[in-house]
C-alpha positions as CSV (number, residue, x, y, z in Angstrom):
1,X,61.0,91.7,82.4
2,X,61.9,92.3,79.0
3,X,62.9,88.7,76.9
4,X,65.7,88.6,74.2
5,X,66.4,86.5,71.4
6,X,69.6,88.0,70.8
7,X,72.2,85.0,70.9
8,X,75.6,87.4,71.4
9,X,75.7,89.3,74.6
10,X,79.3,90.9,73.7
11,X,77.7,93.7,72.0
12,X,75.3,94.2,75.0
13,X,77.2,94.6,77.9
14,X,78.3,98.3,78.7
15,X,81.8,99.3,80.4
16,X,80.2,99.8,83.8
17,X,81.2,97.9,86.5
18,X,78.5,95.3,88.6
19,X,77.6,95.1,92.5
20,X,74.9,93.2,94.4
21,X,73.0,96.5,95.2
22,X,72.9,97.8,91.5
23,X,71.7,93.9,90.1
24,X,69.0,93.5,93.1
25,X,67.8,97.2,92.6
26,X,67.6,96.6,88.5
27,X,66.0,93.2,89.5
28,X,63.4,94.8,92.2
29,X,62.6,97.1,89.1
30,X,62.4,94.2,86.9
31,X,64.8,95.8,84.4
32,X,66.7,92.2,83.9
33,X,66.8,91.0,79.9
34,X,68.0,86.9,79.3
35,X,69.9,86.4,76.0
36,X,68.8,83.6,74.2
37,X,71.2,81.3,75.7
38,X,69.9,81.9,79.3
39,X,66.2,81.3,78.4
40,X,67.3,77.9,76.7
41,X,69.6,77.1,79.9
42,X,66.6,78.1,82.5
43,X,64.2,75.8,80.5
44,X,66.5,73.2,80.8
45,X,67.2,73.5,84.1
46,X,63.6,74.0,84.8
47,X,63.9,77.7,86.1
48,X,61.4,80.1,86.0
49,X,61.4,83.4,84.8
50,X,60.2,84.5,88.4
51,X,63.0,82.2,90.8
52,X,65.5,84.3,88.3
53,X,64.7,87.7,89.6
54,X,64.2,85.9,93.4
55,X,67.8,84.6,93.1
56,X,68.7,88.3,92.0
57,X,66.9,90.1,94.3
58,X,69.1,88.3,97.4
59,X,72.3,86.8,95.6
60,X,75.9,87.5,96.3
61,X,78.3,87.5,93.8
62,X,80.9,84.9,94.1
63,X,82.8,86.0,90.6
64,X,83.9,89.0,89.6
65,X,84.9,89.8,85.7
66,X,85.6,93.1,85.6
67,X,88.2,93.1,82.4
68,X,86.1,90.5,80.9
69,X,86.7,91.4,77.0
70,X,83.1,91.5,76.0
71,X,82.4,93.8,79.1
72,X,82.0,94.1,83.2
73,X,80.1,90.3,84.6
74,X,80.1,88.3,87.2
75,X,78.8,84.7,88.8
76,X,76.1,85.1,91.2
77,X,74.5,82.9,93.7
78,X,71.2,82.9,95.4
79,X,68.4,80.2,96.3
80,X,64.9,79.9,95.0
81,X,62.9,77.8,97.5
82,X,65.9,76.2,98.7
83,X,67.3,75.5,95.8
84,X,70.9,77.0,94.9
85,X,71.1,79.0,91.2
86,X,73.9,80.4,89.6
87,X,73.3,83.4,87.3
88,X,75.9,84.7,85.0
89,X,74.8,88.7,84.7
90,X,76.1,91.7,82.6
91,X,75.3,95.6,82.2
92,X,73.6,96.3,78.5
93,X,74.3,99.4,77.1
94,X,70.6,100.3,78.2
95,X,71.7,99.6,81.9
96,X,70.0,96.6,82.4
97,X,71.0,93.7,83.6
98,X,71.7,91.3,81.4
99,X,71.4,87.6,82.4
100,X,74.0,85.9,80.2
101,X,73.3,82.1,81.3
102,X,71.3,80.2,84.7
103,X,71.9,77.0,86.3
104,X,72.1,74.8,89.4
105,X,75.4,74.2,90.4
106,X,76.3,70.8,90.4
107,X,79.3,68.4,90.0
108,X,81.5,67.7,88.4
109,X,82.1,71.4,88.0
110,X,80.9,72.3,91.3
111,X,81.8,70.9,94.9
112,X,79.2,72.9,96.4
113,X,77.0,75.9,95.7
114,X,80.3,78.4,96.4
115,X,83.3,76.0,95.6
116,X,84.2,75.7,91.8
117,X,86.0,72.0,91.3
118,X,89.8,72.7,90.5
119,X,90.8,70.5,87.6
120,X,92.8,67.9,88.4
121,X,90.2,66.8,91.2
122,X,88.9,63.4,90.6
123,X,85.3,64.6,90.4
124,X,86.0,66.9,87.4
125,X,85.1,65.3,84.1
């Protein structure tokens, strides 16, 4: 896996588009980079480097961003020993993956692991 300190993934993300079987084959060849913001959310979050590429290896994406203005992403979901993780992913110019941010899922944004909280609902902050 190849770290990154760079803090703006606009620049990054190339105009191809993202599907589950090109992130879990970039993942299975470890070719996944984290911008800076994802390494500081997974350490936070107490993620490791290795549940990251676990979650990518068998995710499905629940969000797609295809005409997203910095470039092609998209919300992913997979477990790590049980646990639900959502990781935000692009395409770098390099054809990587990019992993743009990580975290559990939670409310008040989340009502499950798959169901984003609508605002208005009296669980959203």
């Amino acid at each position: 896996m190849k770290g990154s300190d760079e803090q703006r993934y606009d620049i990054e993300i190339g105009e191809k588009s993202i599907n589950v079987g090109w992130i879990r084959e970039r993942a299975d060849k470890k070719e996944f980079q984290l911008t800076g913001h994802a390494n500081k959310e997974r350490q936070e979050e107490v993620i490791e480097t290795k549940e990251i590429r676990e979650v990518l290896m068998k995710c499905e994406i629940l969000e797609n961003y295809p005409d997203d203005p910095r470039g092609p992403s998209c919300l992913v979901l997979g477990y790590s020993g049980g646990r639900a993780i959502h990781v935000a992913c692009g395409r770098t110019k390099g054809d990587w993956l990019l992993v743009i941010t990580v975290y559990i899922p939670r409310s008040p944004k989340w009502i499950n692991e798959r169901k984003r909280a609508k605002r208005g609902d009296k669980d959203v902050a």
